[in-house]
N, C-alpha and C positions, 0 to 999 in steps of 0.2 A: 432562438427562444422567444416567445411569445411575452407580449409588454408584463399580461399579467402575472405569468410564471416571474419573470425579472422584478418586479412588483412583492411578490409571495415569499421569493428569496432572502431581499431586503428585508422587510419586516422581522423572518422567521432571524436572520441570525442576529438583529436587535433584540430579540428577545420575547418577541409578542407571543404571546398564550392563542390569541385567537388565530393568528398567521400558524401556529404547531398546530393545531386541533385540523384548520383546513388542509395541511399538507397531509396529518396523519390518515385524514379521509380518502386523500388523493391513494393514500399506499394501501391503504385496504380495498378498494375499489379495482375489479378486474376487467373493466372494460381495457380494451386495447391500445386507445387513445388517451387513457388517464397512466396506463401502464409504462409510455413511449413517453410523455412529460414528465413520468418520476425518474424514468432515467437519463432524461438533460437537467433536471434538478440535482440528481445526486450527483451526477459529473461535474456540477460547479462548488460542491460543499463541501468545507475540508471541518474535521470536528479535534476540539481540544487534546493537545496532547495527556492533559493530566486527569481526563476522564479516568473514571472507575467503574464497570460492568458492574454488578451482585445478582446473582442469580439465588431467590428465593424457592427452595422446593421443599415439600415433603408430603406423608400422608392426608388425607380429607381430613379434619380436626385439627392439627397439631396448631394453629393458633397462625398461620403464615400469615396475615391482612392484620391481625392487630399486633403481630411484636415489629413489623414492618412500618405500621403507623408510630409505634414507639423510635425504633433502633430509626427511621428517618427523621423522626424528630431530632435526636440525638445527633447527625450528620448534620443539621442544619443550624443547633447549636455551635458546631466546628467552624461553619461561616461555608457549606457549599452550599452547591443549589442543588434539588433534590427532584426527577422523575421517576415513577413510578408506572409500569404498565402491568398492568394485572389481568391474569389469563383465565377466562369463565369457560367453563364445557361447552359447548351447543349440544342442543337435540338434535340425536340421533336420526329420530320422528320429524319432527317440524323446524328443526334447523334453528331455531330461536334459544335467547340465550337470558340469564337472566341480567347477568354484571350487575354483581352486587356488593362485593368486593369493596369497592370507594365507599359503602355504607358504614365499612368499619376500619376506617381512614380518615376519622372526623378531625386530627389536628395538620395532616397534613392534606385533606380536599381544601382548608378556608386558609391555609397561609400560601401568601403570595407568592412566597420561595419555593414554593413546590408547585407539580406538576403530576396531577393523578389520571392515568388512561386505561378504562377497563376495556381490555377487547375479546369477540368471542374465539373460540379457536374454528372455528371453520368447517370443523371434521378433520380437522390437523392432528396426528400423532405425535404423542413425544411434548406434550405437556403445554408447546409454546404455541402462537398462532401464526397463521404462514408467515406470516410479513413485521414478527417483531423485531427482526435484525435491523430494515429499513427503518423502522419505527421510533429505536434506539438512535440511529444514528443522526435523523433529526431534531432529536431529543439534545444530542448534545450539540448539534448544531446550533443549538437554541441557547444553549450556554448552561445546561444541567448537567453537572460534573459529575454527577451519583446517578447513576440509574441503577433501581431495583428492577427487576423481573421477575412477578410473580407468578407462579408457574401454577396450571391446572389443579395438580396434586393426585394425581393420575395412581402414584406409587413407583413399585422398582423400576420398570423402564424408562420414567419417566426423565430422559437423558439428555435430552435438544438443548437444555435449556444449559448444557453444559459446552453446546459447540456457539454459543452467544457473549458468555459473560466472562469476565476476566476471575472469577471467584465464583464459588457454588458454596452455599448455604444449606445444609440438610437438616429441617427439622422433624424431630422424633417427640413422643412422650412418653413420659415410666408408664413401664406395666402394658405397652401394646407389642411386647415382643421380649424374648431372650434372648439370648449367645449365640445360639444358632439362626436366628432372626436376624442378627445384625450383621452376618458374613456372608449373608446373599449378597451376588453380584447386582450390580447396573447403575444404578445410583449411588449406591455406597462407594463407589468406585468411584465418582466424580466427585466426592466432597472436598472443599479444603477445607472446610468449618462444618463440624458436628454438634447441633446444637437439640441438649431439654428440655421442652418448652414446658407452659403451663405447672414451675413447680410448685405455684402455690397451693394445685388444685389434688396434689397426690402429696402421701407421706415423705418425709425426709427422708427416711428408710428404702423407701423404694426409688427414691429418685436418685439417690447413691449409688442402689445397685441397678440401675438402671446404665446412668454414667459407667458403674465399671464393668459391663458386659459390654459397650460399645466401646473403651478404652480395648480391652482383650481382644473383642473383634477386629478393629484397627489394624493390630498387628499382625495380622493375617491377610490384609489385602496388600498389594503393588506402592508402592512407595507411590507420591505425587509430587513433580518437583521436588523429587528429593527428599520429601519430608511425610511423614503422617500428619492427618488431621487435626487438630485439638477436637476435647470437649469440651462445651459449655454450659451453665446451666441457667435460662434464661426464665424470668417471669416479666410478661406486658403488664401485667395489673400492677405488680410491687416493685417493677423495675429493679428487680436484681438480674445481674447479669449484663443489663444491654449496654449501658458503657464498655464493660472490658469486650462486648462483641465489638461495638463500633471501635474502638482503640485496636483491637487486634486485627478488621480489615482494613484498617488504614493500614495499621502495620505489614500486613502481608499485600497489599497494594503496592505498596512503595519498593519492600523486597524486589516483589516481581517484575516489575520497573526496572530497578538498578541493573538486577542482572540480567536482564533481556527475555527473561521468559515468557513477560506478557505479551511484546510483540512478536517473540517469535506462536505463541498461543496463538492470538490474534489473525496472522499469516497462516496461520494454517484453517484458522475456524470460515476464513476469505476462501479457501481452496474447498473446502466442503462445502460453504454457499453455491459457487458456482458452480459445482454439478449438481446440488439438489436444485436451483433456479433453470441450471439447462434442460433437466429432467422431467421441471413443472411445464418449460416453456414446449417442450415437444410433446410433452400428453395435448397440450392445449391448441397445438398445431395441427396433432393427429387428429382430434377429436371436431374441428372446424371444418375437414376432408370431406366435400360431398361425397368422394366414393363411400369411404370408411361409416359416412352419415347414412347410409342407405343400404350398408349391410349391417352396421349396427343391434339393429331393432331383431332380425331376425336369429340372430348369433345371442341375444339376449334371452330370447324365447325359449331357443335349443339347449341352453344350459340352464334354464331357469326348470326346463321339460327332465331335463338327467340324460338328452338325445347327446351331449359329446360333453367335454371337461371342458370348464375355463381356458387350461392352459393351450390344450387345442382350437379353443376359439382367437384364443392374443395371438398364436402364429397366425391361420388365417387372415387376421387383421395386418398386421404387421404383412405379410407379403403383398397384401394391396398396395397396403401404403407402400413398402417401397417398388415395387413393378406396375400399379395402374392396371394391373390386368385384373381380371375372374380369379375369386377364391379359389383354392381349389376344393372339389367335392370333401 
């Protein structure tokens, strides 16, 4: 390992802000050679055992960046240290992203305790960005015992960000759905915490029945460790609610802890990294092939033409790549 990498180490798990922002650079960066330093980096980092994942999702609106600026205030209160990495869309078009995100994170971007990282998603599905798992775990290498992860907001499939975090957060608000709105699969299915945001901004009445259409929904999904979801009903502005959130994921933290489920969670969410990372790393190995680089362009054309299907053009590919010989016609 190179002076400086050993250098970057030291600092980041002293605690330095500016030693985490450099490494986090290093894990978003897809050169080859920054890619082969983050993994003798992460070979030497061991991170806290009493870390706490949260994974923040829900619809575009429901309020995720500011009851997130709240409910981390409130963890910081409790005496951890708090990271945040917040996930922006990219364009589609131009690939540019806005992160904006930390704009509405004004008490925990200025205190020292915390730790705010907007990053884009890349063209990454599934709400998270390629490399927040890495991202997280230098986070807590750093000594931030709370990581938030806030997720795109993509909607129901929006599911990644449930193979990352030791807890999932699902925010909703009254009045953007019914009973049968809330028994859709995908994300509802990862929640451990079901939360109504924004009820200053709707009637009591309907934020009631809002609560007991996802209560009734609830009952209708798969048990999760054992247990159904709670609901809650949270306001950033008036601050009702976000304590008993923060009290109740410590509490369900600790649970999951005692009886082994977050490591055994954990060991499994490590087993689905590594084929989704073996899978990155051999598109990116296929795709460096001068054969594969020079049939490419014309297999693009032909399906882009309606001349053959995608799926007939990835065999083709694929048997270069593994025989070195001529497509076949």
């Amino acid at each position: 390992m190179r002076a400086d990498e050993v250098d970057l180490i030291a600092a980041l798990r002293s605690g330095d802000r500016s030693a985490l922002a450099r490494a986090i650079t290093l894990v978003e960066s897809r050169r080859p050679d920054d890619r082969a330093r983050l993994a003798a980096m992460l070979s030497t980092l061991t991170t806290p055992g009493g870390s706490l994942r949260i994974g923040i999702t829900g619809i575009p609106g429901a309020g995720k960046s500011t009851l997130i600026d709240t409910l981390g205030s409130a963890l910081l209160n409790r005496g951890h240290r708090v990271a945040v990495l917040a996930v922006d869309p990219s364009s589609q078009r131009s690939g540019g992203s806005i992160l904006a995100d930390k704009t509405r994170m004004l008490r925990l971007s200025t205190d020292p305790r915390a730790f705010v990282r907007p990053t884009a998603t890349g063209g990454t599905l599934g709400g998270i960005a390629l490399r927040t798992r890495e991202t997280m775990l230098l986070c807590e290498a750093a000594g931030y015992d709370r990581v938030l992860v806030e997720t795109v907001g993509a909607g129901q499939n929006e599911s990644d960000v449930d193979r990352v975090t030791d807890l999932t957060v699902l925010l909703l608000i009254a009045g953007a759905g019914d009973e049968l709105q809330g028994i859709k699969r995908g994300i509802m299915e990862s929640a451990d915490v079901v939360v109504v945001t924004k009820t200053d901004m709707a009637p009591p009445a309907m934020v009631g029945a809002a609560v007991n259409d996802l209560v009734h929904a609830i009952q209708l999904m798969p048990l999760r460790d054992g247990r159904r979801p709670p609901v809650l009903r949270c306001s950033a502005v008036t601050g009702e609610g976000v304590d008993e959130l923060a009290d109740l994921l410590e509490d369900l933290g600790a649970r999951s802890r005692s009886s082994g489920s977050l490591m055994r969670r954990r060991h499994a969410q490590a087993v689905h990294w590594l084929h989704a990372g073996l899978g990155q790393a051999l598109l990116e190995h296929a795709l460096r092939d001068e054969r594969l680089a020079a049939e490419l362009p014309g297999l693009e054309a032909q399906v882009s033409a309606g001349a053959i299907d995608p799926a007939v053009a990835v065999d083709r590919l694929m048997r270069l790549f593994r025989t070195g010989g001529a497509p076949p016609p």
